[in-house]
C-alpha positions as CSV (number, residue, x, y, z in Angstrom):
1,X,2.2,-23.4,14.0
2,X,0.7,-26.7,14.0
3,X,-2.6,-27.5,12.3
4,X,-5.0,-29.9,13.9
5,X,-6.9,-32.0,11.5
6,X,-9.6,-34.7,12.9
7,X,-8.1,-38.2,11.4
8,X,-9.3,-41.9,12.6
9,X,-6.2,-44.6,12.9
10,X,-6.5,-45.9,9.3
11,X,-6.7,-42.3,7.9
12,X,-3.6,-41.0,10.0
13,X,-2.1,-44.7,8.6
14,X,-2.8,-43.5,5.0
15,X,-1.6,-39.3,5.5
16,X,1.7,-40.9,7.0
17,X,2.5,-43.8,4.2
18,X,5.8,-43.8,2.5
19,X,4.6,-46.4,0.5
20,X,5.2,-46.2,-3.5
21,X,1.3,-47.5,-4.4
22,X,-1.3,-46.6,-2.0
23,X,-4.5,-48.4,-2.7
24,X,-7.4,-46.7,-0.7
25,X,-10.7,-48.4,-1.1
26,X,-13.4,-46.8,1.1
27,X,-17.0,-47.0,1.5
28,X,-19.4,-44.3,1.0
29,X,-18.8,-41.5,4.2
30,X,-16.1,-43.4,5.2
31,X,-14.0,-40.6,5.3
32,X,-11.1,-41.3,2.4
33,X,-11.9,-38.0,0.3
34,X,-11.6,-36.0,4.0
35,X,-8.2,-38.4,4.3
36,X,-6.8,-37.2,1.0
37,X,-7.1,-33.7,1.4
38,X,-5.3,-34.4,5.1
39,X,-2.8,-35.9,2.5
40,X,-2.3,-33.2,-0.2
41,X,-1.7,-30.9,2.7
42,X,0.8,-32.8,4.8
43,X,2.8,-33.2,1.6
44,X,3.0,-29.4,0.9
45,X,3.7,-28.2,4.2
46,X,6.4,-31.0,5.4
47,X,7.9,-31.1,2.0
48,X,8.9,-27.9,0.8
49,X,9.0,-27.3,-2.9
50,X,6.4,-30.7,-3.6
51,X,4.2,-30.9,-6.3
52,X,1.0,-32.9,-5.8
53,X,-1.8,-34.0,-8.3
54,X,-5.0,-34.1,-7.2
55,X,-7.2,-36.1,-10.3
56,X,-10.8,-37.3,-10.6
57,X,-13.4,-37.8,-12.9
58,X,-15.8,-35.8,-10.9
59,X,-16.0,-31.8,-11.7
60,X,-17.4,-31.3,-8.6
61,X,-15.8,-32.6,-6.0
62,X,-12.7,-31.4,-7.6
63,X,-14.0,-28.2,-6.7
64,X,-15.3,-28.8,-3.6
65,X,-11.4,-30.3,-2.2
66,X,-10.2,-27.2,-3.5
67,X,-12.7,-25.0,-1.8
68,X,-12.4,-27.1,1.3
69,X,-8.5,-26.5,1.8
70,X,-8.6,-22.9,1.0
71,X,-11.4,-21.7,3.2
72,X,-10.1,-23.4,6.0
73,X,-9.2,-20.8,8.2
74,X,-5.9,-22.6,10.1
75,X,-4.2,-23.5,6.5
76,X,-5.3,-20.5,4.4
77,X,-2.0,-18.6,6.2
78,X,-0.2,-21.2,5.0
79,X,-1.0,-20.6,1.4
80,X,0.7,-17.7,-1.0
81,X,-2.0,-17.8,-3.6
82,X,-4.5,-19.3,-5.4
83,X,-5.2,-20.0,-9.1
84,X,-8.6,-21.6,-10.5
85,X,-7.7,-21.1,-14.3
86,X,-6.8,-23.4,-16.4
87,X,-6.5,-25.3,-13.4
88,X,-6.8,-25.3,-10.2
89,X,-3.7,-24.5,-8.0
90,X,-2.8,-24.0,-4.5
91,X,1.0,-21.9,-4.4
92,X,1.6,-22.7,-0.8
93,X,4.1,-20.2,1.2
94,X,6.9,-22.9,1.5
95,X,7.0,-23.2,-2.7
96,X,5.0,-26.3,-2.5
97,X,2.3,-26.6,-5.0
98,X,-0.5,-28.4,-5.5
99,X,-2.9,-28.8,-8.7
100,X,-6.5,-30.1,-8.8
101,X,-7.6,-31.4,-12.0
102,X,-10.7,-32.8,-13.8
103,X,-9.9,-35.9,-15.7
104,X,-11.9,-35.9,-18.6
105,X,-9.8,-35.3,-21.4
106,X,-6.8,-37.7,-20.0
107,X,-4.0,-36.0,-22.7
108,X,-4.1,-32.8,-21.2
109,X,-2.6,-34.4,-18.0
110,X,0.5,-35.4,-20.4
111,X,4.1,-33.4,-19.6
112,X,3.9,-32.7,-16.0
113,X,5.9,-34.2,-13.0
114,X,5.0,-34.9,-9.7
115,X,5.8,-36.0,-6.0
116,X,2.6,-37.7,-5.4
117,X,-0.6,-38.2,-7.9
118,X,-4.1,-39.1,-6.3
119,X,-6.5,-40.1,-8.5
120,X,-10.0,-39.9,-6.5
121,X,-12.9,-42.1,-7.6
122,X,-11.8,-44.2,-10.1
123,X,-14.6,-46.7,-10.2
124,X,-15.6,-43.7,-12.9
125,X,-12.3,-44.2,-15.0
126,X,-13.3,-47.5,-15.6
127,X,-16.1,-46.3,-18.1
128,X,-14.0,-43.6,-19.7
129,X,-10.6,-45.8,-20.5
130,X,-9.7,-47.6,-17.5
131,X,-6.3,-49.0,-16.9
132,X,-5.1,-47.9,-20.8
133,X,-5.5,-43.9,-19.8
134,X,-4.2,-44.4,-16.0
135,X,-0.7,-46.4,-17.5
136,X,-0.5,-44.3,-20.5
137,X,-1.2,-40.5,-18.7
138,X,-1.3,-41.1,-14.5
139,X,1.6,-43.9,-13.8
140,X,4.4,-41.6,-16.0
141,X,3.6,-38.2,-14.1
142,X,6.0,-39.5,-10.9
143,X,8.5,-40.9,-13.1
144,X,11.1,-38.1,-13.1
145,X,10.5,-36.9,-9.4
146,X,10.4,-41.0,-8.1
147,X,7.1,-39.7,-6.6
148,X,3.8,-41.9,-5.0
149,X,0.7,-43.0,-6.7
150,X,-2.8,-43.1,-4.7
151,X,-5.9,-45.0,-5.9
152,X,-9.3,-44.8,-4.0
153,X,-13.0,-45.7,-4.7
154,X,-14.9,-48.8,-4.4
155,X,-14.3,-52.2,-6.0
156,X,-16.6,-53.1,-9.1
157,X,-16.4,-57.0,-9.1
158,X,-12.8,-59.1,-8.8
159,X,-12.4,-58.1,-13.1
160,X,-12.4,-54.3,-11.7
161,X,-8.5,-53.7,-13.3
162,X,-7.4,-51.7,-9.7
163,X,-8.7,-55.0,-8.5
164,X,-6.3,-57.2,-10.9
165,X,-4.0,-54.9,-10.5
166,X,-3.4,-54.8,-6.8
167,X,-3.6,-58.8,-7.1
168,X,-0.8,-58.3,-9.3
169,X,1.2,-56.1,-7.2
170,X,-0.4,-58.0,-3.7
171,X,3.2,-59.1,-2.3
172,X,5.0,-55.7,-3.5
173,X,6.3,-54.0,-0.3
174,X,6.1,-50.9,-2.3
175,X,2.1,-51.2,-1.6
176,X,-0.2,-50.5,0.8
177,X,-3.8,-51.5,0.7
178,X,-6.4,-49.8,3.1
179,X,-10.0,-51.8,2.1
180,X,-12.3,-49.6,4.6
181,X,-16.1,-49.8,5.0
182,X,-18.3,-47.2,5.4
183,X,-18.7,-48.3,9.0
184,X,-15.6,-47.6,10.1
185,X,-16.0,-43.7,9.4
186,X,-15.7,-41.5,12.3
187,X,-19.6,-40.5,11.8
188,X,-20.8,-44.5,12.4
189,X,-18.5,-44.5,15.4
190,X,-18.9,-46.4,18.3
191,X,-21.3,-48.5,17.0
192,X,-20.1,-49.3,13.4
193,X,-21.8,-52.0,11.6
194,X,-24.4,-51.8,14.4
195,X,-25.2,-48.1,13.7
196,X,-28.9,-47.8,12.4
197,X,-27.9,-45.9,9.5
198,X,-25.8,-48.9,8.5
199,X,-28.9,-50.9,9.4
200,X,-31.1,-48.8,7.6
201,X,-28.8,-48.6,4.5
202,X,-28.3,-52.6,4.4
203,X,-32.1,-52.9,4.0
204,X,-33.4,-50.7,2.2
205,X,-30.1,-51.6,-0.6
206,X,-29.6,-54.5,-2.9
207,X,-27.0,-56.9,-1.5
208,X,-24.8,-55.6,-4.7
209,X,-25.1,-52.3,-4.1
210,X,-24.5,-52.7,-0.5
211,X,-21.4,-54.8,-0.8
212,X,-20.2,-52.1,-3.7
213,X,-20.9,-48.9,-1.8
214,X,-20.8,-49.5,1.5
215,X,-19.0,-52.9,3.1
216,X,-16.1,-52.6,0.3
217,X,-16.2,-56.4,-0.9
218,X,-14.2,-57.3,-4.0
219,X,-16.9,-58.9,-5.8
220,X,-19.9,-56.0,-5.3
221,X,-21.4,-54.7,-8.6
222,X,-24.7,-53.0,-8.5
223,X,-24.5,-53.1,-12.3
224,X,-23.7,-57.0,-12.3
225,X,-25.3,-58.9,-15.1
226,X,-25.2,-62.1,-12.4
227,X,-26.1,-61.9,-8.5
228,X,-22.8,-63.2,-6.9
229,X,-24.7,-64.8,-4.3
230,X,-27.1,-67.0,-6.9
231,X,-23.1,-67.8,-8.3
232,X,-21.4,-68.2,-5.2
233,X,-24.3,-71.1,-4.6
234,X,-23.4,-72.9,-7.8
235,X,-19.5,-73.5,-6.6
236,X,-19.2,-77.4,-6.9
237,X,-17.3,-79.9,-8.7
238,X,-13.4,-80.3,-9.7
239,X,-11.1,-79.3,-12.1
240,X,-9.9,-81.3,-14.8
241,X,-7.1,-81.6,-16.8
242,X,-8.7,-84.3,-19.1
243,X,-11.8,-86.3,-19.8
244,X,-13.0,-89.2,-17.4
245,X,-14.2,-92.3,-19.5
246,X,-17.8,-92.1,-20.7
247,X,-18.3,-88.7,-20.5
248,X,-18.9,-86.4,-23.1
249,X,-17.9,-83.1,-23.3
250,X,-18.6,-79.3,-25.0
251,X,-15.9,-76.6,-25.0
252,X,-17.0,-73.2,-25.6
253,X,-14.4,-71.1,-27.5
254,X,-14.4,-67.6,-27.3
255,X,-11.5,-66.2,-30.0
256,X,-9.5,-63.0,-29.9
257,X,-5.8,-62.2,-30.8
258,X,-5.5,-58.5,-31.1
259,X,-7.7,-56.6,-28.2
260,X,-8.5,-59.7,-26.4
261,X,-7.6,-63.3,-25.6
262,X,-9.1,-66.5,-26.9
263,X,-11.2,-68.1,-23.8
264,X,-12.3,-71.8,-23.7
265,X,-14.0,-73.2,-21.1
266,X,-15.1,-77.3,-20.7
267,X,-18.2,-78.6,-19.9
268,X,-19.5,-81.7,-19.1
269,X,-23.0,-82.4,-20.9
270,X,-24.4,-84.4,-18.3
271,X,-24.1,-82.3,-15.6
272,X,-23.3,-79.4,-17.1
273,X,-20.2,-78.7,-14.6
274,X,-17.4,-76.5,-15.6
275,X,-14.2,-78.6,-15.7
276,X,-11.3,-77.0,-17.3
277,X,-11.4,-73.4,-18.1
278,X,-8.2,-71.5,-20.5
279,X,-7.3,-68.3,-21.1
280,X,-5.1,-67.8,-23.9
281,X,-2.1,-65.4,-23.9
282,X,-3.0,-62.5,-26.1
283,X,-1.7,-62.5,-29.3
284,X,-1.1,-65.7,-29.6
285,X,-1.5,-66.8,-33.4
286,X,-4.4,-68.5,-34.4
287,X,-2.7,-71.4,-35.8
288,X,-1.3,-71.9,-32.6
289,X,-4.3,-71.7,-31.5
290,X,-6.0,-73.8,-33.5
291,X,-3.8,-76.8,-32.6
292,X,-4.1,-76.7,-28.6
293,X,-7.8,-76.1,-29.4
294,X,-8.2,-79.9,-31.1
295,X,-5.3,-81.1,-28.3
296,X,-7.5,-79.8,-25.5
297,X,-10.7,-81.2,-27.6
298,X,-8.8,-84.9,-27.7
299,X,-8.1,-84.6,-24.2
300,X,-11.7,-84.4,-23.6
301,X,-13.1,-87.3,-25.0
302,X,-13.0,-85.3,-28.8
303,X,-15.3,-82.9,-27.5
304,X,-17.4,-80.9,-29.6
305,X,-16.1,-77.2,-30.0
306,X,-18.4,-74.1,-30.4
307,X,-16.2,-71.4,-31.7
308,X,-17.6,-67.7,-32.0
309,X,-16.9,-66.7,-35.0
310,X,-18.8,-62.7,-34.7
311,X,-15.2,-61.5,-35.6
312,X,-13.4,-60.5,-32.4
313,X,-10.7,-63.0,-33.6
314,X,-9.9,-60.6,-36.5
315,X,-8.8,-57.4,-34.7
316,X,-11.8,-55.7,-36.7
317,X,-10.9,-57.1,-40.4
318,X,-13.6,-57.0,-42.6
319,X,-12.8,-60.5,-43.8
320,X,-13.5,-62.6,-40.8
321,X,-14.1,-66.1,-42.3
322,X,-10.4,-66.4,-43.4
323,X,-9.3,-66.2,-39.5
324,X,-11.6,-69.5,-39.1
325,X,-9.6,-71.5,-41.3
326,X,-6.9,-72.8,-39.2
327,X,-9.5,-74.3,-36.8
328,X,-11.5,-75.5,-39.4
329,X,-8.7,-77.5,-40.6
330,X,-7.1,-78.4,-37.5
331,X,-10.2,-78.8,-34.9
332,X,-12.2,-81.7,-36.6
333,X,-15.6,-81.4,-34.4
334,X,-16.0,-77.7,-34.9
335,X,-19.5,-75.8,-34.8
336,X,-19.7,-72.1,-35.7
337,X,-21.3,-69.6,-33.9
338,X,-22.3,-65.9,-35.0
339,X,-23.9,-63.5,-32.5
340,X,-27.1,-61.0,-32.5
341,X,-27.7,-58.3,-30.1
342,X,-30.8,-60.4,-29.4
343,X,-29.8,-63.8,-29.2
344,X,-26.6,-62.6,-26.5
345,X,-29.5,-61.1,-24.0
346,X,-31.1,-64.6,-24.6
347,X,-27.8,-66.4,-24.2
348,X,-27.3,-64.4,-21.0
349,X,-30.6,-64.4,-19.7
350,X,-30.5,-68.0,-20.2
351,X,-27.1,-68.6,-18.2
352,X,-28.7,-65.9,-15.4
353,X,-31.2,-68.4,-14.7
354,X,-29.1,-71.6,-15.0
355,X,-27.4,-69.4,-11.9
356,X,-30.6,-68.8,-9.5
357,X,-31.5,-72.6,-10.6
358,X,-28.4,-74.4,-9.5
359,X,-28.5,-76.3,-12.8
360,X,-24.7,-75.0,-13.5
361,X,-21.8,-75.7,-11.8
362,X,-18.4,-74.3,-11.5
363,X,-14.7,-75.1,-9.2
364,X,-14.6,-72.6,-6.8
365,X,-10.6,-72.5,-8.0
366,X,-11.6,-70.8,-11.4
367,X,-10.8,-67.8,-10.1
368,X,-10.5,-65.8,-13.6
369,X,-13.9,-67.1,-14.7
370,X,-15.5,-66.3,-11.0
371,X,-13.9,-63.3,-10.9
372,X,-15.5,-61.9,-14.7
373,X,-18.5,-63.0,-13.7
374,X,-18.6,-60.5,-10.5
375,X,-17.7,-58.3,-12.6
376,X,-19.7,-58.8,-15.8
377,X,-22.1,-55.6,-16.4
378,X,-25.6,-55.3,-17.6
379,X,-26.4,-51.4,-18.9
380,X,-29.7,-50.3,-20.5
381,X,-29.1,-50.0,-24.2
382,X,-29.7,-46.8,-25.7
383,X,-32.5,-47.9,-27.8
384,X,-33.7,-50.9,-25.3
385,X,-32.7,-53.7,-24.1
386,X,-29.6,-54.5,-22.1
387,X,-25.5,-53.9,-23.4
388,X,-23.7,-56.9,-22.0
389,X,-19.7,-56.5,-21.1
390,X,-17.3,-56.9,-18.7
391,X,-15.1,-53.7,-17.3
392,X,-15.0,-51.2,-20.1
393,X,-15.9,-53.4,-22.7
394,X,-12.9,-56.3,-21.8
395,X,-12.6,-59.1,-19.3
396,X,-15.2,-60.8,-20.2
397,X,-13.9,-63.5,-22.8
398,X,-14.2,-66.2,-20.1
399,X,-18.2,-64.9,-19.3
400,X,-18.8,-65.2,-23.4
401,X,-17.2,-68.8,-23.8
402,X,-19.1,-70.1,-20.9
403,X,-22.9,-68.5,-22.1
404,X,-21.7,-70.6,-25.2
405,X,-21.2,-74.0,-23.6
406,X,-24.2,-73.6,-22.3
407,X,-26.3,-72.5,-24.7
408,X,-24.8,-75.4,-26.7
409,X,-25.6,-78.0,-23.8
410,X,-28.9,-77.0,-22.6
411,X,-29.7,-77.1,-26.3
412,X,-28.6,-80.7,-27.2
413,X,-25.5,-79.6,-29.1
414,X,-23.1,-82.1,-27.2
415,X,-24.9,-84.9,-29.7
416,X,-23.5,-83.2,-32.7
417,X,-21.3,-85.5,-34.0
418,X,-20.6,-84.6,-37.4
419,X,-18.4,-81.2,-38.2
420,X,-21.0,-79.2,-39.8
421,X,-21.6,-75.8,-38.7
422,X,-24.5,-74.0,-37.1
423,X,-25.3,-70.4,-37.0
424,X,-27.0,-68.1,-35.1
425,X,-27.1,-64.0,-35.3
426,X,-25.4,-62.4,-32.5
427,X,-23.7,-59.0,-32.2
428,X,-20.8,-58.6,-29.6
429,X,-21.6,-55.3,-28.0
């Protein structure tokens, strides 16, 4: 018996991959949920004796894949039996099985082994653990069985770590990447983009939210703390690898070792253009790093160096100053910064507008800075305000270093010629 299910040319593309990795980024209604299931039940009934893991973060769409496979009225005679405690399982006639999960408590994921995993919507992984939980739990569960791993969702700025990741992986043959908008949905077709829903949809959204949830572009975050666009309009200037005569010159230093990497990024007072931007290998020791900090700093003209000193450097220590001594005796134009939860949204607010003004400018080849700030959130606090961070609270070392510079530059601290230190309250969140 053959069962007949509706399938555009990029879904039947995706049902039919022998790829290793499959990537599937879809816009709202596009149709990759509707793909999947086409998936999970291809597998069982051409592979006899397969095992497939159906994940997301969402309770009710879990459900509502399940429901959808089982009511349907062609492949129900193709199933054995059903199970919906403590998970849900389809035993297919054929000894193919497949399992339907909620992953909210990742662990309980742990000691299983499967032909191919899907994990659906993981834009919502991000917030709960991100790539940690997916290598940790998902990537081992197709060890033993040499099985296939898909991803699908949307994009949530280039710092997004299924972004990074697929850059990573972007010449593995192994991978397949299907980056499909919502217009390209059976329901939008013939007219695609030109379908009035889209129309409709495109005005009545913010250009964020529209490029997230519906055109599928890498950089779209409707939670952005920056409009790409206002950033995307301060691209300009070169990249440096040391100070032009006469200039002078601020680097922002944003230190880590333990969860994150040190970030520095170069300024030029005058203009305030970006010139050189580093991100440091993590782990690297701070006396190392203190020594390519004052060798970048004499490259540029002895720049001044603003070093956050909140205690991100000290993997959590309670005695943060003693991590500060290496730079303070290696880096000999050294000011030190301390962060509160007020000053950042002032920090950030200021850079924000720096952005819509045009009165900052960065390489369009600094792609790791670029890319944290598409992807660089703004969340309501739970007692006010606004919680600052890139994806799940990393990625955004490069974001902190630059609100730094230039803070420190629109401020006048360029002139500081001595090495004492200044302070200001400011609570990384």
């Amino acid at each position: 018996m053959t069962i007949s299910v509706g399938l555009t040319k990029w879904q039947s593309e995706y049902v039919t991959s022998k790829a290793k990795y499959n990537l599937l980024i879809a816009g709202r209604r596009a149709g990759k949920t509707h793909c999947e299931q086409a998936r999970m039940i291809h597998d069982a009934l051409t592979k006899p004796g397969s095992q497939t893991m159906y994940l997301t973060p969402d309770g009710s769409l879990c459900h509502e894949v399940f429901r959808n496979i089982i009511t349907d009225s062609a492949i129900k005679k193709r199933i054995a039996k059903t199970e919906k405690q403590p998970a849900r399982q389809i035993f297919w006639r054929n000894g193919s099985r497949t399992y339907m999960r909620m992953f909210d408590r990742p662990d309980k994921a742990l000691g299983f082994g499967f032909d191919h995993v899907i994990f659906d919507e993981i834009q919502k992984l991000d917030s709960m653990g991100g790539r940690d939980d997916f290598m940790r739990v998902i990537r081992p569960l197709i060890m033993d069985r040499k099985g296939c791993l898909t991803i699908s969702g949307q994009w949530r700025g280039e710092a997004c770590w299924w972004y990074k990741w697929y850059k990573e992986q972007e010449f593995n043959t192994d991978l397949r990447l299907w980056n499909v908008p919502s217009w390209e949905g059976i329901k939008f077709w013939p007219l695609k983009q030109n379908d009035p829903e889209i129309l409709d949809a495109k005005q009545m959204m913010t250009p964020q939210l529209f490029d997230q949830d519906v055109a599928c572009i890498p950089t779209g975050n409707a939670n952005a703390a920056f409009d790409y666009y206002d950033v995307k309009d301060c691209f300009g200037g070169k990249s440096l690898e040391k100070g032009e005569n006469g200039r002078r010159y601020v680097i922002g230093a944003d230190l880590g070792k333990v969860v994150d990497p040190s970030a520095w990024v170069v300024m030029d007072a005058k203009d305030k253009q970006v010139v050189h931007v580093s991100l440091r290998k993590l782990g690297e020791k701070h006396i190392v790093g203190a020594r390519k900090l004052q060798e970048l700093s004499q490259k540029f003209n002895n720049a001044r160096v603003i070093i956050d000193a909140t205690g991100g450097a000290t993997g959590g220590k309670r005695n943060k100053d003693v991590f500060l001594k290496f730079y303070r005796q290696y880096v000999k134009n050294l000011g030190k910064k301390i962060i509160t939860q007020q000053s950042k949204e002032d920090m950030i607010s200021k850079l924000n507008l720096a952005f819509q003004n045009q009165t900052l400018f960065i390489p369009d080849d600094q792609e790791a800075l670029i890319a944290q700030l598409s992807s660089f959130e703004a969340k309501p606090g739970r007692w006010g305000g606004f919680k600052y961070m890139g994806p799940n609270g990393h990625d955004d070392d490069l974001v902190i270093a630059l609100a730094m510079v230039y803070d420190a530059v629109d401020r006048g601290r360029a002139t500081d010629a001595d090495t004492s230190e200044f302070e200001e309250s400011f609570t990384r969140t």
